[in-house]
N, C-alpha and C positions, 0 to 999 in steps of 0.2 A: 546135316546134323553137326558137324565137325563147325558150319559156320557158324550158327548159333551158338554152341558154347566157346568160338571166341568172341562173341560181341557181348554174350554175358560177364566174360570173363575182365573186358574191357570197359563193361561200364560200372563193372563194381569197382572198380580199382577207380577211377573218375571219382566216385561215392567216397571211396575211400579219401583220395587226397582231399576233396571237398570240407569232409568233415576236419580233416587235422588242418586243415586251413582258417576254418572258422574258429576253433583253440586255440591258436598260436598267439602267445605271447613274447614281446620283446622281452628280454633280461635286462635291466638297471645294471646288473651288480659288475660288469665288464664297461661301462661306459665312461673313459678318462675326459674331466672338465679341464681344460686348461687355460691362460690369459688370453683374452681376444686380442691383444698388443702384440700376443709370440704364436697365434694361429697360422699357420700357413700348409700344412697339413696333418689332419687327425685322423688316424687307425681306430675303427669303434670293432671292437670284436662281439659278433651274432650268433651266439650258438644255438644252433641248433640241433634236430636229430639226426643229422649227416653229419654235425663238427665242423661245418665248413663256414669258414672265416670271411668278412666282406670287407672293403675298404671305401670310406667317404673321404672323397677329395673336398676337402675346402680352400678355395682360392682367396688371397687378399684383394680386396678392390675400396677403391676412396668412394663411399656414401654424398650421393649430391646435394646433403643436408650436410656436407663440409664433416671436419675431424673433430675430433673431441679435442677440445684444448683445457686441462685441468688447471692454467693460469685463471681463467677467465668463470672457476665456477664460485657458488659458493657456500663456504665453512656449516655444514647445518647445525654441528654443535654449538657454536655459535650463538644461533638463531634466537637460544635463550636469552641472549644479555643483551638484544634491543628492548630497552625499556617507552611505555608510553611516556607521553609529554606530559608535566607536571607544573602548574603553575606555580609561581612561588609565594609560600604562605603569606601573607602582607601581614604589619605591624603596623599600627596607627601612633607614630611618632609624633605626640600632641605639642610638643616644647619644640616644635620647628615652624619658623610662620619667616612671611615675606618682610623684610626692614623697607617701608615707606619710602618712596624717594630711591632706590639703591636699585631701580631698573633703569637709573638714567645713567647706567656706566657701561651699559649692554650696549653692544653695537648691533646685535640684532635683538630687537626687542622681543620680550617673553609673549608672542601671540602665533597662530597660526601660521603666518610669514617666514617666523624664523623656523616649526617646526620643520614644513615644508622643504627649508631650507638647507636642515642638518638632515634630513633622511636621504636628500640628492647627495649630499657630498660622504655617506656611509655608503652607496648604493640601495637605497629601500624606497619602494615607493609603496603610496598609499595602501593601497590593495595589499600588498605582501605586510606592512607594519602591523595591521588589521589581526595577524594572523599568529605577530612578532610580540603583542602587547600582553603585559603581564607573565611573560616566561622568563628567562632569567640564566640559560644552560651555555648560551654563546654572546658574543658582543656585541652582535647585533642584535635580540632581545634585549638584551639589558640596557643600548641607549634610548632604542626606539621606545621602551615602557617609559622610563628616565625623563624623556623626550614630553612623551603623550600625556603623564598625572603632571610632571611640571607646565608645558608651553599650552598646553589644552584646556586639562580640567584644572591647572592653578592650585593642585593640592601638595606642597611642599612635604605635608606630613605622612603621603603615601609616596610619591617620589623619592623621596630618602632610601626607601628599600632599597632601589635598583643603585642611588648614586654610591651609597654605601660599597658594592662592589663595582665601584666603576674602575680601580686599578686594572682589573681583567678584561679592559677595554683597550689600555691604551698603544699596545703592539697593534690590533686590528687596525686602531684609527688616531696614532698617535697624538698629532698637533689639534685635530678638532676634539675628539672627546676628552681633552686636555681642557681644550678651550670652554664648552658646556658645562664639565664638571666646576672651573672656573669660575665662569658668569653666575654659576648658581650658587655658586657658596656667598660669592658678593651679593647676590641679591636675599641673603637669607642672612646678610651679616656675621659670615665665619671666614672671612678670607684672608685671616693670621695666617695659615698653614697654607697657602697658595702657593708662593714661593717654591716649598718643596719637590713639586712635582711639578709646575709648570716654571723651569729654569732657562735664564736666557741664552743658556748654550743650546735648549732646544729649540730655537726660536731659529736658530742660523744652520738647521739640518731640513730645511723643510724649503715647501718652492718658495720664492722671491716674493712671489706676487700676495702670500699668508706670513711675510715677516713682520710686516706693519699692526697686521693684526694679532700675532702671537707676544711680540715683546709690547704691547699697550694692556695686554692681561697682564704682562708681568709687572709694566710699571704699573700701574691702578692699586696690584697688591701692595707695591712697596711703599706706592702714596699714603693710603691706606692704614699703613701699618710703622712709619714711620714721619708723614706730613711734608715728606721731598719731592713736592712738585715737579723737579727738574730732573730726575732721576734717570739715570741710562734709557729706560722703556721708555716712559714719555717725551724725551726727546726725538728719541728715534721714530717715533710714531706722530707726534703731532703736527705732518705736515700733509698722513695721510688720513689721522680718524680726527675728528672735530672736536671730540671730547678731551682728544690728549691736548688738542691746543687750547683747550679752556685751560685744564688742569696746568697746565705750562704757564698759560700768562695770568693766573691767579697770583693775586698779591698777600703776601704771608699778614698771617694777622698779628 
């Protein structure tokens, strides 16, 4: 008899813990969050209905997905102020047209050859210019467009947009987008103002083998604009471009 009501006695208390087992709720309001930077170990206090306290060790260890390096993230505030790409409005500057005759002072002539030619020496080839044409936000848009309505489609009057800002060109690519801006003015007949920006002191910071060609822009302006064939530029050039030894051994009228 005695045995039976301890095995009753024993499985009710089983029952018992069972059900307060299946109730039991962790508490929130005791649990400290602290920096995972200064973790090394955290005390979470459990209460329960004994009061009795537990402790979670947390260890530091290196993730083999490497550390967080916060040089290398990035800014999401930010994120707003990439803007999409934006073509630049074009204006049809009808009072700009080619002067006849005045692509024979170009050393690379205004066709395909010479485009080809300035996009190798900007760095851009075909395929990336394709992509570069008609945007206008860096230097390399702006000569490759520049490039494309002048040496391509022959249109002076949409070309003008881009040459218009071609000063924000000339750090990128100093001596050539000097020189295009250059050749195009001459051949649209404005190359009064040449001089100012393609100077013969710039002509002598640049490599060797592009001085013949940078002071024969300069002298053609000055030919040009004051009929001195013999002018510092085209002396100095007329033994390497052909034009300059025309213009050199030209007989004053």
């Amino acid at each position: 008899m005695k045995i039976k009501l301890i095995l009753l006695l024993v499985f009710t208390c089983i029952l018992s813990i069972g059900a307060e087992a299946e109730s039991f709720e962790i508490p929130m309001d005791n649990i400290k969050v602290v920096s995972a930077d200064n973790v090394v170990e955290e005390k979470v206090d459990i209460e329960t209905e004994n009061k009795s306290n537990k402790i979670v060790q947390l260890g530091s260890s290196d993730s083999d997905f490497g550390n967080t390096n916060s040089g290398n993230t990035i800014d999401i505030s930010k994120m707003q102020e990439i803007k999409e790409r934006v073509k630049l409005k074009l204006k049809n500057y009808s009072n700009v047209h080619y002067v006849k005759g005045y692509d024979w002072f170009s050393i690379h002539k205004p066709n395909e050859d010479s485009y080809d030619f300035y996009l190798n020496k900007i760095g851009v080839n075909k395929i990336e210019a394709e992509n570069l044409i008609g945007y206008a936000d860096t230097p390399k848009e702006i000569i490759t467009s520049a490039l494309y309505y002048d040496l391509i489609e022959h249109k002076p009057n949409i070309a003008e947009n881009f040459y218009l800002i071609f000063k924000k060109t000339f750090q990128y690519s100093s001596f050539f987008s000097k020189e295009i801006l250059a050749d195009y003015l001459i051949r649209t007949g404005r190359y009064q103002k040449n001089e100012l920006f393609l100077k013969k002191i710039n002509c002598f910071h640049i490599a060797f083998k592009y001085k013949s060609e940078c002071l024969y822009y300069y002298g053609v302006a000055n030919f040009l604009n004051t009929g001195n064939s013999k002018n510092f530029g085209i002396r100095f050039s007329k033994n390497k471009i052909k034009q300059a030894k025309i213009i050199y051994n030209r007989r004053a009228r």
